[in-house]
KOLVO-36875 format. One record per residue (C-alpha): residue number from 1; x, y, z. Coordinates in steps of 0.001 Angstrom, whole numbers, plus 524288, in hexadecimal, padded with zeros to 5 digits. Example, Ala and Ser with C-alpha at 12.3 -4.5 7.8 and 13.67 -1.06 7.14 Angstrom:
! residues 2
R    nr       x       y       z
R     1   8300C   7EE6C   81E78
R     2   83566   7FBDC   81BE4
This chain:
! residues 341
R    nr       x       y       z
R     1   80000   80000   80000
R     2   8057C   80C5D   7FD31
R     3   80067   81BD5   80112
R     4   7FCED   8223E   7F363
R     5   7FC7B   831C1   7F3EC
R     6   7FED6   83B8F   7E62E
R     7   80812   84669   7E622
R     8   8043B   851BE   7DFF7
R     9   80FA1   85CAE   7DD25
R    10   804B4   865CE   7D980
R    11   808F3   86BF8   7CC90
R    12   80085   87635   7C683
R    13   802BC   87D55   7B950
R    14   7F9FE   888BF   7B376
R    15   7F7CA   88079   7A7A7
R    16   7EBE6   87DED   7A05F
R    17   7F040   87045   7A14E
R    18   7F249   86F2D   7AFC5
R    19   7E6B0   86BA2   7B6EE
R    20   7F047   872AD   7C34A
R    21   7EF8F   87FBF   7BF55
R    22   7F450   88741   7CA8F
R    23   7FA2E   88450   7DAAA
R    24   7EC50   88595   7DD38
R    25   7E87B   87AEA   7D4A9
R    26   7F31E   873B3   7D983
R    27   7EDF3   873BF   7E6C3
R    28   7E15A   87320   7E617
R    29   7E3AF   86621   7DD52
R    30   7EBFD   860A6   7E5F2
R    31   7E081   86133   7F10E
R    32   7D7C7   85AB6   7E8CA
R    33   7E17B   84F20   7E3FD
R    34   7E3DB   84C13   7F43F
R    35   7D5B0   84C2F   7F459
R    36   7D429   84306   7E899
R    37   7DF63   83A82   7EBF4
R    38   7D988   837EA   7F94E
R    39   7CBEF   83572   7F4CF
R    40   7D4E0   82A08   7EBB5
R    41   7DA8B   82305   7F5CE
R    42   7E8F8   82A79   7F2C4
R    43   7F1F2   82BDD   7FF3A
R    44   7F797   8380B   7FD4D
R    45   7F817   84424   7F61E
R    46   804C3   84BD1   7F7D6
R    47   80BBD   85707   7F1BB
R    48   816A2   85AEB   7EC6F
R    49   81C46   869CB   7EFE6
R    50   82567   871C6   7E62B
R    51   82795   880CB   7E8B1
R    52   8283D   88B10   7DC4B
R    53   81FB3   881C7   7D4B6
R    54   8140B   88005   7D068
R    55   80FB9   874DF   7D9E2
R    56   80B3A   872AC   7E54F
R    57   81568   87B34   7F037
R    58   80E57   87CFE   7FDAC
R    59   808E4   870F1   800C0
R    60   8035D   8716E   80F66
R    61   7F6A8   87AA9   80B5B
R    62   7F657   86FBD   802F6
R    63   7F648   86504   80ADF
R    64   7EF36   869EF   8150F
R    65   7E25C   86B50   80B93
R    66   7E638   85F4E   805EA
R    67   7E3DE   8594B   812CE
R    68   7D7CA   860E6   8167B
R    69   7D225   85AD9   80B7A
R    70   7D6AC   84D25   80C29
R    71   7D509   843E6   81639
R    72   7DD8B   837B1   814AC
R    73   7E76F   83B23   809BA
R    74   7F529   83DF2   80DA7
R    75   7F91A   84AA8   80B03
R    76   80914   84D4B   807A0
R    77   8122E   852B8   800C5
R    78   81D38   84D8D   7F7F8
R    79   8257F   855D3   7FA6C
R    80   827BD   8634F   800AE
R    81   835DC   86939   7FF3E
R    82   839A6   86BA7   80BA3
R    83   843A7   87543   80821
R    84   839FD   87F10   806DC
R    85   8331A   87D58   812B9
R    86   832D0   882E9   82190
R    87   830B1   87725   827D0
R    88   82AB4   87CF0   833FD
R    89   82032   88398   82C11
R    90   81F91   8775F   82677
R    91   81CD3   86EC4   82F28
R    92   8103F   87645   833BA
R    93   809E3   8775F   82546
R    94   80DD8   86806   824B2
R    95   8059C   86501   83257
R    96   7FC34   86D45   82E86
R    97   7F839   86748   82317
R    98   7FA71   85902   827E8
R    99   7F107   85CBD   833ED
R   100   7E681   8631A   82AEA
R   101   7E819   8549B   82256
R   102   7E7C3   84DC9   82F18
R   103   7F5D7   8472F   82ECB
R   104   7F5F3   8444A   820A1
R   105   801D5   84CF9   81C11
R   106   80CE0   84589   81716
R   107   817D4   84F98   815C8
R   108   82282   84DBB   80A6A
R   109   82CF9   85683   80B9E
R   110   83A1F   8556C   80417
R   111   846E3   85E66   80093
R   112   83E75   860FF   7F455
R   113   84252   85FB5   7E78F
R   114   8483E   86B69   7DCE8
R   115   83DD6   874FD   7DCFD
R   116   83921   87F1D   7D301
R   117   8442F   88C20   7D733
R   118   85088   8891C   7DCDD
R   119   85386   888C4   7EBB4
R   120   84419   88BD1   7EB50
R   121   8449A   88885   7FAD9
R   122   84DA4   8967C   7FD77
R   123   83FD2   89E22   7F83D
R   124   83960   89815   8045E
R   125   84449   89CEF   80D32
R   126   84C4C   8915D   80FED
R   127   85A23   88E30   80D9F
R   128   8640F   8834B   810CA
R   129   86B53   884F5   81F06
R   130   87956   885BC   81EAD
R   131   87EAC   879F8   81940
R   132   8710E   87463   81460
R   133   86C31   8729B   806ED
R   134   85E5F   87359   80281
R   135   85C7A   86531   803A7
R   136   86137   86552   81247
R   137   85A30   87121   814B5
R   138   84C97   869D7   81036
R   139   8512B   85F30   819A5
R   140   8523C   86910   82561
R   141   84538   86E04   822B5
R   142   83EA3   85EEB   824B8
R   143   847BF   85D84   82FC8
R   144   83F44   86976   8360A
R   145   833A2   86596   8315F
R   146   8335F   8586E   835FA
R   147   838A7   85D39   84429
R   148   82BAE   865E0   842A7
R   149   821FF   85D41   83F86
R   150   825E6   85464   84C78
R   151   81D3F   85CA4   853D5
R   152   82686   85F4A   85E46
R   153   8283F   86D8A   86456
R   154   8345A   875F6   86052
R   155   83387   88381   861FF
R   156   831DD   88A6D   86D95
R   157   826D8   8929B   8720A
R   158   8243A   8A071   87402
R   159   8235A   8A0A3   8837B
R   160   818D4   8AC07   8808D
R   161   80EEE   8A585   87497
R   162   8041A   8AAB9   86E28
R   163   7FD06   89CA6   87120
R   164   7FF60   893A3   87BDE
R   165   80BAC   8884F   877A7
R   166   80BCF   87AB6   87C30
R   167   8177D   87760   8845B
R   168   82621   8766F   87E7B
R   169   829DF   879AB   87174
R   170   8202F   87CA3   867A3
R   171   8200C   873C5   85C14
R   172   81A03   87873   84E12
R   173   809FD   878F5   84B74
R   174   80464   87259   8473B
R   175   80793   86375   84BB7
R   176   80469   85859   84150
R   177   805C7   84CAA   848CB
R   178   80E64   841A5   83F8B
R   179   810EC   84BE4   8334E
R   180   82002   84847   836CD
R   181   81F22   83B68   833D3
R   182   815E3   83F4E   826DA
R   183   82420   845AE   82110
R   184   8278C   84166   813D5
R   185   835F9   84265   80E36
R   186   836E2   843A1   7FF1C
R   187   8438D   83F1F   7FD0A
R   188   84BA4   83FB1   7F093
R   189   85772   83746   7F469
R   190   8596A   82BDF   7FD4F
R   191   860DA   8344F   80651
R   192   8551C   83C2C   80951
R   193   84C17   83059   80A94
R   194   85621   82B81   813D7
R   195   8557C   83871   81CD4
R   196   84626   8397E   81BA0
R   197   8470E   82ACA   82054
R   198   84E68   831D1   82BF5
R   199   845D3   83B12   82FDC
R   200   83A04   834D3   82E9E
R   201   832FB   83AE4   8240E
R   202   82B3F   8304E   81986
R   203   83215   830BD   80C08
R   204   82CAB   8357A   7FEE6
R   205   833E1   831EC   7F1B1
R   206   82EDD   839A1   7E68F
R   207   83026   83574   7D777
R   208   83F81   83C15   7D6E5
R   209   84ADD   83743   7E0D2
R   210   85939   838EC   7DEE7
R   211   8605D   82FBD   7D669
R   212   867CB   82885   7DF93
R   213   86AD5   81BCE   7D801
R   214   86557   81BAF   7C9A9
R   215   85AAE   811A4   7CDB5
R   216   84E94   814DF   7C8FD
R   217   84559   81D83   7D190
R   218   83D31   812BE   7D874
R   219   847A3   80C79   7DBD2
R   220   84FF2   8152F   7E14F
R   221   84347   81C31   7E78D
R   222   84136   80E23   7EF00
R   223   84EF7   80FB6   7F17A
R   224   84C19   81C82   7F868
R   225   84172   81788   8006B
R   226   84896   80C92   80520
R   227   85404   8130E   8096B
R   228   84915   81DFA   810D0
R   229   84353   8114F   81771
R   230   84EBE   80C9C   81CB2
R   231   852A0   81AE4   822DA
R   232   84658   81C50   828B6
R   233   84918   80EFE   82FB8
R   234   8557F   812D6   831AC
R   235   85196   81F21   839F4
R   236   84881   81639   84135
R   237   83C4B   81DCE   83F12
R   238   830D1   81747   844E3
R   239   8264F   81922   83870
R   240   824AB   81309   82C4F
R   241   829B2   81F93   8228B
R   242   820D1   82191   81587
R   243   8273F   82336   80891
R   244   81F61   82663   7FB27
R   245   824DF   828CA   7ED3E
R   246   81E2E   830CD   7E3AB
R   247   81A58   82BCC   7D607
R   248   8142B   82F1A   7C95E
R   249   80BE4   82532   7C6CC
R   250   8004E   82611   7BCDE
R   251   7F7B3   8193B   7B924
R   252   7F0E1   81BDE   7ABE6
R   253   7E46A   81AB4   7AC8B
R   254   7DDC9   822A2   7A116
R   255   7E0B3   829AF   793B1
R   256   7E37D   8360C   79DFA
R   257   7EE9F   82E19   7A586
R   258   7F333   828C4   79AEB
R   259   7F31B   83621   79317
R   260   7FA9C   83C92   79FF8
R   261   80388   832EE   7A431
R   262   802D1   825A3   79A15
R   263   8104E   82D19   79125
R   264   81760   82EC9   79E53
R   265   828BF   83063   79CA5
R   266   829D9   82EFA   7AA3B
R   267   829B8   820CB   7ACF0
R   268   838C3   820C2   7ACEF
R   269   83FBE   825ED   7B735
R   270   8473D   83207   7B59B
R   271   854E1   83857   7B9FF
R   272   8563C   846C6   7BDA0
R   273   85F41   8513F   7C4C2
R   274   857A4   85786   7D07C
R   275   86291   86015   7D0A1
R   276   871DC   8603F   7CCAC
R   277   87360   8564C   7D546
R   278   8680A   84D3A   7D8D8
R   279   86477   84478   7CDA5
R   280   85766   83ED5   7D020
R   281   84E72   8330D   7CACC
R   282   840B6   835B8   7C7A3
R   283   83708   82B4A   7C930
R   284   82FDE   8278C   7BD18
R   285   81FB1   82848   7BD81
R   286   816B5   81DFA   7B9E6
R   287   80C43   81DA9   7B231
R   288   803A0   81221   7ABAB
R   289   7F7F6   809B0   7AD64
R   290   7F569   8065C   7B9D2
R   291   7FAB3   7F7DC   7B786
R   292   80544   7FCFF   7B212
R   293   80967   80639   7BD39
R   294   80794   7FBC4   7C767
R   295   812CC   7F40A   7C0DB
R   296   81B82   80018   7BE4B
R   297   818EF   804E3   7CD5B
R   298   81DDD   7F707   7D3AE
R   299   829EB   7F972   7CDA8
R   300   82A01   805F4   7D761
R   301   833B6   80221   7E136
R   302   83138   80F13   7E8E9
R   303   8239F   80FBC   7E65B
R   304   822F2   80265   7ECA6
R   305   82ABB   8075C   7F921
R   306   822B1   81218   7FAE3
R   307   8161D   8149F   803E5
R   308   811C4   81F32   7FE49
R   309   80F67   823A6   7EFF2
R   310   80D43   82FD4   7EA37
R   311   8089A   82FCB   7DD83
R   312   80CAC   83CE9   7D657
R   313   8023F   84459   7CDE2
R   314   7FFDA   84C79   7C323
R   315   7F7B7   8566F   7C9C5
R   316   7F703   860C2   7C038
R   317   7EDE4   855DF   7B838
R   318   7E2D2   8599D   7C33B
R   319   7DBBB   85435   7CED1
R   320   7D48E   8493D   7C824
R   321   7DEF2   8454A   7BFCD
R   322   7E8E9   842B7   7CB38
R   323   7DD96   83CEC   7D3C2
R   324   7DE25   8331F   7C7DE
R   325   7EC0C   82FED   7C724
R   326   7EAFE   82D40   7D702
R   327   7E05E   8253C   7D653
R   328   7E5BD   81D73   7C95F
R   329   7F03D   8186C   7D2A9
R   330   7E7DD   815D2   7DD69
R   331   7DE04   80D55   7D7B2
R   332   7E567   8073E   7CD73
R   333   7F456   80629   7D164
R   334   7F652   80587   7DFCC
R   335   7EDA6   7FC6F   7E235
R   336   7F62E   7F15B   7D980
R   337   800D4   7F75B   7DE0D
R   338   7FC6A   7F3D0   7EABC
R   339   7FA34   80133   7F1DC
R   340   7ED97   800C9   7F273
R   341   7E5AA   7F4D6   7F6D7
């Protein structure tokens, strides 16, 4: 059995052939899909955050109405670059919206990935300590977040308040009781997956991971997840940790699916520089009938390793559409696949 959740990175263009037409569009549509996904059985519906682009960038006003208007659905994100954020702030949006969802958040949070402007984090007023890169800095940030989100009191109170305090130190408002343990690290390396592993967050792998051996992606993804499994055993943490991996994955079901996705180039994998230094392997996507896919995805070593799936859509092809694609794989994939019964 396996947890089966889209994500959505919430493009919109002001095309006449977008059916995402503007950030209000995007969000708006992304509501609805949760909505739809639940009412389909789906798992989860998480989001993917990019700054200076036209996708989704803020996400907890997002989630939070995502989970005032869901009631069993999982609500994430995958992933938020946590070089741009002040993790204090942070970690009261993040409660708030997992209380207002009623414990349902499922935080992903990562160094983030090259973004649309360079050194985009310095416009939001952060910058590397002395000694640190941008990567480290990112990793600083969780550091502080997860210390937050612990719940336990820090910072010492004004012997003359405005309200009456508790005793001892104060620790931030509001409280989400188990958010902590609802931490997600996207990692892009098995180094990372071996320091989330560490620090107890659950591990997401994505569709793109650094080319660490020339296998091809599933394999060294499983490879990845593995080597995060053994870590987290290794730290002797007392919980079972989740892991997911993102996929495209489209059965075709009609002239439409076929007419979309039946021509796809992508069922290779493919090589690529990140940046001058970090060559990375993208995963290839699937798509075919739905006998078809079940064959191609037991070849999936990581998919197989995995808890969690989230199937990546196409949201800019509408509500419906992607309500289709989600419940294609539901009905007619994951239950030979055996994650459904």
């Amino acid at each position: 059995m396996k947890k089966i959740g889209f994500l959505s990175f919430g493009h919109w263009t002001p095309s006449p052939q977008s059916g995402t037409r503007s950030a209000a569009d995007a969000l708006r549509q992304s509501i609805d899909l949760a909505v739809a996904a639940e009412e389909l059985g789906a798992d989860g519906a998480y989001f993917r955050v990019h700054h200076f682009a036209r996708q989704l960038a803020s996400p907890f006003p997002l989630l939070a109405a995502v989970g005032a208007k869901t009631s069993r659905i999982e609500i994430g994100t995958g992933v938020i670059d946590m070089r741009y954020e002040n993790p204090l702030y942070m970690a009261e949006s993040a409660s708030a919206a997992d209380l207002i969802a009623g414990g349902r958040l499922q935080l992903g949070i990562s160094r983030g990935s090259p973004e649309q402007v360079i050194d985009g984090w310095r416009y939001f007023g952060y910058q590397p300590a002395e000694g640190e890169n941008e990567s480290d800095m990112a990793r600083r940030h969780t550091e502080v977040l997860l210390d937050a989100l612990r719940g336990e009191g820090f910072a010492k109170p004004n012997p003359q308040p405005m309200f009456p305090n508790p005793p001892g130190l104060l620790r931030l408002e509001p409280y989400a009781e188990g958010l902590r343990e609802r931490i997600w690290w996207g990692a892009g390396s098995n180094a990372t997956a071996v320091w989330a592993a560490k620090l107890g967050m659950n591990l997401q792998s994505s569709t793109l991971k650094d080319d660490e051996t020339g296998e091809p992606f599933h394999i060294q993804q499983a490879q990845q997840i593995r080597a995060y499994r053994e870590a987290w055993k290794a730290a002797g943490h007392t919980r079972t940790p989740r892991v997911s991996v993102s996929r495209s994955i489209f059965a075709l079901m009609n002239d439409r699916d076929r007419a979309y996705f039946g021509g796809s180039r992508d069922d290779d994998d493919k090589i690529g520089f990140l940046d001058e230094k970090t060559r990375a392997i993208f995963g290839r996507s699937y798509a075919a009938e739905p006998d078809k896919l079940v064959e191609q995805l037991k070849r999936d070593e990581a998919i197989a390793e995995a808890d969690t799936l989230l199937l990546t859509v196409p949201n800019q092809l509408g509500v419906d559409y992607n309500a289709h694609v989600i419940e294609s794989i539901l009905k007619h994939v994951a239950p030979a696949m055996g994650w459904r019964s």
